[in-house]
C-alpha positions in Angstrom: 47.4 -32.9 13.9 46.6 -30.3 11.6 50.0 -28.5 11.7 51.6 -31.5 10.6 48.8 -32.0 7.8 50.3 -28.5 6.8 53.6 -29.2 6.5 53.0 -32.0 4.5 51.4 -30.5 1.8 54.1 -27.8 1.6 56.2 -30.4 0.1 54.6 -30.5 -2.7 54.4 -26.3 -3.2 56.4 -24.4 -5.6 58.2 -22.8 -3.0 62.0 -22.8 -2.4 61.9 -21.8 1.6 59.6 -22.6 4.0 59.9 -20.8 7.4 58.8 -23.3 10.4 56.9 -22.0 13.8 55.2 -19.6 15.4 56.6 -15.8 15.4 54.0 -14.1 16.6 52.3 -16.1 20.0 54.8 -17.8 22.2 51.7 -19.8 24.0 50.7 -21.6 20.6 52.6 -24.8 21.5 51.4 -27.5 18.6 54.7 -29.5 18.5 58.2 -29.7 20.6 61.5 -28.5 19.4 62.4 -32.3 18.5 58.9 -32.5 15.9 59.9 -29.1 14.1 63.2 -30.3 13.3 61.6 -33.2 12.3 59.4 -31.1 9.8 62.3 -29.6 8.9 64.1 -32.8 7.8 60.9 -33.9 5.7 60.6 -30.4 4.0 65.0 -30.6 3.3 64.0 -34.1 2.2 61.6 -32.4 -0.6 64.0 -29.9 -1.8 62.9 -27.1 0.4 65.0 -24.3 2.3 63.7 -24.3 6.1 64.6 -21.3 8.2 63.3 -21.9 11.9 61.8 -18.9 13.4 62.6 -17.1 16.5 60.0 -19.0 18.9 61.1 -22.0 17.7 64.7 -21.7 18.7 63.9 -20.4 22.2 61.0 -23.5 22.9 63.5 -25.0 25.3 64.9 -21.7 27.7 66.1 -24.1 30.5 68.5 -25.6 28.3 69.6 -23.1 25.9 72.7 -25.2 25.3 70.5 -28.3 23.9 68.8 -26.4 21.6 72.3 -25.4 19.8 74.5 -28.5 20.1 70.7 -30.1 18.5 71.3 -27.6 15.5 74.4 -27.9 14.9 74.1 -31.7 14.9 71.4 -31.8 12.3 73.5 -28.9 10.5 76.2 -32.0 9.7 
């Protein structure tokens, strides 16, 4: 998947925060809310700062609830 091909070679970018997802098109759905944070936790791993955008965070509008307690777990 490309996306992921993306992400992988922002490790390696003189960069110290990396915003993850889409901000602008709500229908663009390459990867889950579980694979971003994933991302995430391999960009943290490289020394990176990872903000997730808006869409990201409101992927999963049934369960609004899952989407924070998830957060805040991989916050810990």
């Amino acid at each position: 998947m490309q996306t992921l091909q993306f992400y992988e070679a922002v490790r390696e970018w003189p960069v110290d925060i990396v915003y993850l997802g889409e901000t602008v098109c709500s229908r663009r759905h390459e990867l889950r809310f579980q694979d971003w944070l994933e991302v995430a936790d391999m960009l943290n791993d490289a020394g990176k700062n990872v903000v997730l955008s808006t869409q990201v965070l409101l992927m999963d509008v049934l369960k609004p609830g899952r989407v924070l307690s998830t957060l805040l777990r991989h916050a810990a």
